[in-house]
C-alpha positions in Angstrom: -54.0 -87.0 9.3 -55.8 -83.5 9.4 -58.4 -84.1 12.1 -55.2 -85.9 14.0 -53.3 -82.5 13.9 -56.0 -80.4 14.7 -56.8 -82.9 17.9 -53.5 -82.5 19.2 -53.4 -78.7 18.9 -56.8 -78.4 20.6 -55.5 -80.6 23.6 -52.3 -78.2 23.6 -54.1 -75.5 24.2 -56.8 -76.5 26.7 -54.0 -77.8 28.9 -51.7 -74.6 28.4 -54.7 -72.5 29.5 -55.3 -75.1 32.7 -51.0 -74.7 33.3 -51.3 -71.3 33.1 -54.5 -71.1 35.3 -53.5 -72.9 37.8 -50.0 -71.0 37.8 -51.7 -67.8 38.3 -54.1 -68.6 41.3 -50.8 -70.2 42.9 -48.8 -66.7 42.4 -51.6 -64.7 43.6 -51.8 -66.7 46.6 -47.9 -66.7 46.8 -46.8 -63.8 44.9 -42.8 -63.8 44.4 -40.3 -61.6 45.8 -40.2 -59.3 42.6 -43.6 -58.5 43.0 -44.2 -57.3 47.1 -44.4 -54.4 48.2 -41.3 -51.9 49.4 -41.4 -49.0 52.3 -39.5 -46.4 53.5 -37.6 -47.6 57.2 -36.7 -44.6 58.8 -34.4 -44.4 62.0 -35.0 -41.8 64.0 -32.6 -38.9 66.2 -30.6 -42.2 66.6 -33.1 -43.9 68.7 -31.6 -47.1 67.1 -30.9 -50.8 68.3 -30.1 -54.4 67.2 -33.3 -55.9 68.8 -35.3 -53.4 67.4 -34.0 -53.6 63.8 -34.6 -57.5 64.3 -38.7 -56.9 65.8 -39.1 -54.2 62.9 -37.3 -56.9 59.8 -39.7 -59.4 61.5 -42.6 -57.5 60.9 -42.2 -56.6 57.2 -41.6 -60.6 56.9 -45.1 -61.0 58.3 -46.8 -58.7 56.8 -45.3 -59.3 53.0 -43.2 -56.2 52.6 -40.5 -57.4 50.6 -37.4 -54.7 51.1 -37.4 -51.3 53.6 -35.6 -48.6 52.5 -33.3 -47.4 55.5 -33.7 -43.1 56.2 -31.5 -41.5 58.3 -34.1 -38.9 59.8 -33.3 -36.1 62.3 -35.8 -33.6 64.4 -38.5 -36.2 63.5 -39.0 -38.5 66.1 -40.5 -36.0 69.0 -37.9 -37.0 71.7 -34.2 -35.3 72.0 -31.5 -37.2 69.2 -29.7 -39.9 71.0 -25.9 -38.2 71.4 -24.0 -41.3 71.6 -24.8 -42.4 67.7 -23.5 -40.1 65.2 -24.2 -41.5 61.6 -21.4 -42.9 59.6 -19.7 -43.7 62.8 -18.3 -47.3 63.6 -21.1 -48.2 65.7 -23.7 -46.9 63.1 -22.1 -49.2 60.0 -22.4 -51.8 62.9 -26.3 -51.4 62.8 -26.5 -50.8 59.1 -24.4 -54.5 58.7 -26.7 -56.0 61.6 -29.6 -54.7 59.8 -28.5 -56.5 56.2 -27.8 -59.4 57.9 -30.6 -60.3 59.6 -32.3 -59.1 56.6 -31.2 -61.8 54.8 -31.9 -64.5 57.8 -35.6 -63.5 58.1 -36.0 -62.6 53.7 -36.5 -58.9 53.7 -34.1 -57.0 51.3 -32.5 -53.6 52.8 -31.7 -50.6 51.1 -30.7 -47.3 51.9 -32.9 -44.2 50.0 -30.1 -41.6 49.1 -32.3 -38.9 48.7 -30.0 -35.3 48.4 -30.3 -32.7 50.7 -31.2 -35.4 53.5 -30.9 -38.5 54.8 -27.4 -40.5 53.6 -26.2 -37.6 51.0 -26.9 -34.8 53.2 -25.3 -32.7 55.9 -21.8 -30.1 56.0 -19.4 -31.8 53.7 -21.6 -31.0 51.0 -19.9 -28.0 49.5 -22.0 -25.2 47.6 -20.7 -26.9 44.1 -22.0 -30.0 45.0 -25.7 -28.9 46.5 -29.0 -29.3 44.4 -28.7 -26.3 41.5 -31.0 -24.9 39.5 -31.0 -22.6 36.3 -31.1 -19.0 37.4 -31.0 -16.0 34.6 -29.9 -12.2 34.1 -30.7 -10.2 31.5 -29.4 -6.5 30.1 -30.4 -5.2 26.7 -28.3 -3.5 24.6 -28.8 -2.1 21.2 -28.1 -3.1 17.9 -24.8 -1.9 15.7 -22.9 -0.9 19.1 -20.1 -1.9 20.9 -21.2 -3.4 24.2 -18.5 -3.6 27.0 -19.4 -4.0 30.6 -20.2 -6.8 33.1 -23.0 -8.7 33.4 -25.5 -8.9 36.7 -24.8 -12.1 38.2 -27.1 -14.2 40.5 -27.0 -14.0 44.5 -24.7 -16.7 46.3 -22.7 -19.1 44.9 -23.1 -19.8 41.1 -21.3 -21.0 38.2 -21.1 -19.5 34.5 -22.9 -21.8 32.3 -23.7 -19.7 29.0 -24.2 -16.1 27.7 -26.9 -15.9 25.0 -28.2 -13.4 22.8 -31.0 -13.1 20.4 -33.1 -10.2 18.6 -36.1 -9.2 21.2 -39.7 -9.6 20.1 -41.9 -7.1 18.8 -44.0 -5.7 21.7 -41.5 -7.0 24.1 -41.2 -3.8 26.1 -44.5 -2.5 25.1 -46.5 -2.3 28.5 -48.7 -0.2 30.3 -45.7 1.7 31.9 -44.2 2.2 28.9 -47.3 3.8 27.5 -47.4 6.1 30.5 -50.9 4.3 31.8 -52.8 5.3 34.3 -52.8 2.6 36.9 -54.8 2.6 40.2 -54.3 0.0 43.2 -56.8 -0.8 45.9 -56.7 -3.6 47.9 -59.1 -5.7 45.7 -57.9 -4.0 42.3 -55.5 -3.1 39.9 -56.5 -0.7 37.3 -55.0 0.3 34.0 -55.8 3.3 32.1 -55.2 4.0 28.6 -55.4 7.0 26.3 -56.2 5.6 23.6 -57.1 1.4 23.2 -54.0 -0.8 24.0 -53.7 -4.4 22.6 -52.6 -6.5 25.1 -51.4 -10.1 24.4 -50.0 -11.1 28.4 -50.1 -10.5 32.1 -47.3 -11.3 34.3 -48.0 -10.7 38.5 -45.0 -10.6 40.4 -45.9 -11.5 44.4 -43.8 -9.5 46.9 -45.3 -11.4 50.2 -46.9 -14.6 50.5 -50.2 -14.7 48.4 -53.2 -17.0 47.6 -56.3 -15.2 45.9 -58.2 -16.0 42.9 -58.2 -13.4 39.8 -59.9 -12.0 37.2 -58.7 -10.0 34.0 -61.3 -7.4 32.3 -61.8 -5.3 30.0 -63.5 -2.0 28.8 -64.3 0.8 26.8 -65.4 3.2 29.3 -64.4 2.4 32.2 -67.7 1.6 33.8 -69.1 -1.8 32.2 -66.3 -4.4 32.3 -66.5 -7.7 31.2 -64.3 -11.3 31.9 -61.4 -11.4 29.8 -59.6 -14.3 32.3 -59.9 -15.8 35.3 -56.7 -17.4 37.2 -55.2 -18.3 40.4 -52.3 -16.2 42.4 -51.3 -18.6 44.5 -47.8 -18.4 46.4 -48.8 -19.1 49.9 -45.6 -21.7 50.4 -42.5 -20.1 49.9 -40.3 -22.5 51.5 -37.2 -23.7 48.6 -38.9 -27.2 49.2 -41.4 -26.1 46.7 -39.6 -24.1 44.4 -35.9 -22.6 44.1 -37.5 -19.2 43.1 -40.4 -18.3 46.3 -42.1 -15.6 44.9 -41.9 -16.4 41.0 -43.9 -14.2 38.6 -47.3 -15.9 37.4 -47.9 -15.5 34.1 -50.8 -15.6 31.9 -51.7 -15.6 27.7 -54.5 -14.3 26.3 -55.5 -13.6 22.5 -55.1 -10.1 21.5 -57.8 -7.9 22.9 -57.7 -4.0 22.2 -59.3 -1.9 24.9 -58.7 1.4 27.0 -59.2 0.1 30.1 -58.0 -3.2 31.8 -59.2 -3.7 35.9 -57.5 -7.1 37.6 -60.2 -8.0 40.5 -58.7 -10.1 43.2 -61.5 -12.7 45.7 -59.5 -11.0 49.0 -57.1 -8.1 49.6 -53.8 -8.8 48.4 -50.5 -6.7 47.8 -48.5 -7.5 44.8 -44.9 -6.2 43.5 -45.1 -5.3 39.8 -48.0 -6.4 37.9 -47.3 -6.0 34.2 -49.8 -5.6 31.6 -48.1 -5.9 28.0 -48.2 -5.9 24.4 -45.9 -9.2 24.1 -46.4 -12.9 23.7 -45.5 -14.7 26.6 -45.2 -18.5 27.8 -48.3 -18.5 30.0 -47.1 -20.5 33.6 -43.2 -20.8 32.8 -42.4 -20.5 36.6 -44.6 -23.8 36.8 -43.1 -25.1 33.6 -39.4 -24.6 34.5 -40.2 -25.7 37.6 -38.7 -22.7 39.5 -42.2 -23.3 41.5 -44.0 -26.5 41.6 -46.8 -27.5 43.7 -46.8 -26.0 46.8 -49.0 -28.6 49.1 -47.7 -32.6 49.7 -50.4 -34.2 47.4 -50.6 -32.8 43.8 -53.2 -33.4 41.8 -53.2 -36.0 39.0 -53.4 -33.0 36.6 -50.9 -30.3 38.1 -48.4 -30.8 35.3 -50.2 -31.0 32.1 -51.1 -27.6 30.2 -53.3 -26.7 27.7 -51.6 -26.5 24.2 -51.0 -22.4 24.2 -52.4 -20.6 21.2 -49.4 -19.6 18.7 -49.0 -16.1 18.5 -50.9 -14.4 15.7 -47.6 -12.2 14.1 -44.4 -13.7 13.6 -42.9 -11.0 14.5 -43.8 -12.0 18.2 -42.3 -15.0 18.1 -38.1 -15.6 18.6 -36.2 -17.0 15.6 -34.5 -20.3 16.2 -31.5 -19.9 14.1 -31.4 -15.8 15.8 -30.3 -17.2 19.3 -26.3 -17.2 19.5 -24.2 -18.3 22.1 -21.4 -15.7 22.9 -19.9 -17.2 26.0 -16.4 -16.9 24.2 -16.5 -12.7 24.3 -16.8 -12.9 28.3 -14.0 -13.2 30.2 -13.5 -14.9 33.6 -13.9 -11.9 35.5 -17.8 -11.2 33.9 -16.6 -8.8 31.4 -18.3 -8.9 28.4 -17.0 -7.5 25.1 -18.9 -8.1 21.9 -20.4 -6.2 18.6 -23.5 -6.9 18.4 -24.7 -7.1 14.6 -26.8 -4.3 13.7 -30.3 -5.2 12.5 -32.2 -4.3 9.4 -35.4 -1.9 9.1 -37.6 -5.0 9.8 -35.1 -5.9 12.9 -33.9 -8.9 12.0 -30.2 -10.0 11.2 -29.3 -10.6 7.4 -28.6 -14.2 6.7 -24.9 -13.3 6.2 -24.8 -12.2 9.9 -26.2 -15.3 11.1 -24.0 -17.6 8.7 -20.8 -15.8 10.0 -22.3 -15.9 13.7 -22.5 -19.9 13.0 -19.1 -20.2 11.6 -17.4 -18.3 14.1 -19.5 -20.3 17.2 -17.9 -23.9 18.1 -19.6 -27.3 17.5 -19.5 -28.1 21.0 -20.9 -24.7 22.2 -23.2 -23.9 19.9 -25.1 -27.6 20.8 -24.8 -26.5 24.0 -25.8 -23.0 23.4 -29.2 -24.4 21.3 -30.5 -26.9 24.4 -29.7 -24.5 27.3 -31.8 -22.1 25.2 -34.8 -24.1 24.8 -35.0 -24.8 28.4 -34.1 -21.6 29.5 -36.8 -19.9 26.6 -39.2 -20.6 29.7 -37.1 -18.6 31.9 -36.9 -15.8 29.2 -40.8 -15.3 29.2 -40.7 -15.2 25.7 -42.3 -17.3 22.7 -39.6 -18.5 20.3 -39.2 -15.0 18.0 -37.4 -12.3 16.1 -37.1 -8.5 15.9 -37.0 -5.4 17.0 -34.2 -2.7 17.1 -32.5 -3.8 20.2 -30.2 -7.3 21.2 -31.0 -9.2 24.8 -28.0 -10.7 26.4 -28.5 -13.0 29.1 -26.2 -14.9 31.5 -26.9 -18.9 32.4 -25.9 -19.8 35.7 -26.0 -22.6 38.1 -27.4 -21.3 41.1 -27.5 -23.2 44.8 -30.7 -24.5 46.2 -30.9 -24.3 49.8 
């Protein structure tokens, strides 16, 4: 009965595998619906008509593209837009329905790609609350143990209140070069910083003022006569269309381990002019314009790589790093006309808030707000500039708001 059981299994599987052979050469030879290929369809300045959506369905059919995904495209085609088809218009819902059904006579499935900002979703009726948004953030520092009343700066254009946040700033976080009264020399090549005595540097943040695409280089030195490579990086904002970025000219920033040294020189491949460039004592997300996305790649085709960082050194004092459980939402102390009014806690000799502050800054914070307040924070700490930390002498406020993306 054994060798009987074992027979029958053996013949099981050899003619499975021979089913399931077969059934694969047949598929690749005829591969089903699910599996063909899809492609945009675009209609162009209205140069539209029944024939021609029948010739173009026709040729998806023969070629084995399985569905085309209808784009309403104007400015596009190279000839002037046909005046006599506006879209959404009886006669255009007449093509869209020809189009569908002779879809489904010839076996191509139609779509329409709803992609904001053109095509379908696109065009006047699309009020400013209703346009793309993205994240945009003020700041104003105050100090600790006063009352603070005043408004807040707001974005540019049309924007809604989202949150108002506030947390203890960093050590070092307004430690820089200016700060320290450096000596700093520009030259069309160069930017050179120096110090009286060594200055420990942890960041570098560039911020463009004109269209820019050089490679850099960060040294250092003792005397200010044999420099050597501290880091070499790219300042590249060459495309400053909104297509590529709601913020054009964002700051690029770069980390570094700290390095102690009287004189820093940043030497550029080309001449180049540059707003601020800021030289600093404090930890700082390295890339969080690229990492919040206010600027992404700026050419159609980015590398497989664009989007994937190396794993940032942690800063080597936690005093330069923000406390979690320090960040507070206060949205409830500003009132609809931008006016804030709040008492920020003082903080203690080391700069952080006792525990009883924060307990009664957690009890007197909604549930619902202060989830909200903790997940707009971590995606706005990017924005911030700074590592997650505590301390120092002096509160940062800062007002979240949805901002409109041309």
């Amino acid at each position: 009965m054994r060798r009987i059981v074992i027979g029958l299994l053996m013949v099981c599987v050899f003619t499975a595998g021979v089913s399931a052979k077969d059934g694969l050469e047949e598929r690749f030879s005829n591969p089903p619906d699910s599996t063909k290929p899809r492609c945009y369809w675009y209609w162009l300045d209205g140069h539209i008509s029944k024939e021609g959506i029948t010739r173009d369905l026709e040729a998806m059919k023969r070629v084995g593209i399985g569905e085309g995904y209808i784009g309403i495209i104007n400015g596009q085609s190279g000839s002037a837009p046909n005046p006599d088809l506006k879209s959404l218009s009886d006669e255009w819902w007449g093509y869209i329905e020809h189009a569908v059904r002779e879809g489904g006579r010839i076996g191509v499935d139609v779509g329409l790609f709803n992609c904001p900002g053109w095509s379908q979703s696109g065009g006047p009726w699309i009020k400013p609350g209703q346009a793309m948004r993205y994240v945009a953030l003020q700041e104003v520092r105050v100090p600790g143990g006063k009352h603070f009343e005043g408004k807040l700066p707001q974005p540019n254009g049309d924007f809604q209140d989202l949150t108002v946040l506030a947390f203890p700033a960093p050590a070092h976080d307004a430690d820089d070069a200016a700060a320290r009264g450096a000596k700093i020399t520009r030259e069309p090549k160069s930017v050179t910083f120096e110090f009286a005595s060594p200055f420990e540097a942890r960041s570098l943040v560039v911020h463009p003022s004109k269209d820019v695409r050089v490679e850099a280089e960060l040294q250092v030195s003792d005397d200010g006569l044999q420099f050597k490579p501290l880091r070499k990086f790219a300042i590249d904002r060459h495309n400053l269309s909104v297509n590529v970025g709601p913020v054009p000219l964002a700051p690029i920033a770069i980390s570094f381990q700290a390095v102690s040294a009287r004189y820093f020189k940043l030497v550029f491949s080309g001449q180049c002019e540059l707003g601020d460039v800021v030289l600093s004592s404090a930890a700082r997300l390295e890339s969080y314009s690229e990492k919040q996305l206010a600027k992404v790649f700026q050419d159609p085709l980015p590398p497989a790589d664009f989007y994937s960082w190396q794993t940032q050194a942690e800063p080597e004092l936690k005093e330069l790093v923000i406390r979690p459980d320090a960040v507070l939402d206060i949205s409830k102390n500003m009132g609809k006309d931008g006016n804030l009014s709040w008492n920020p806690p003082a903080l203690g000799s080391s700069g952080a808030a006792s525990q009883d502050d924060l307990a009664e800054w957690d009890r007197e914070t909604p549930e619902d707000l202060r989830e909200l307040g903790w997940v707009l924070c971590r995606r706005a700490g990017h924005r911030w500039r700074c590592w997650i930390a505590s301390t120092r002498r002096n509160l940062r406020l800062r007002a979240g708001s949805w901002g409109k993306r041309a």
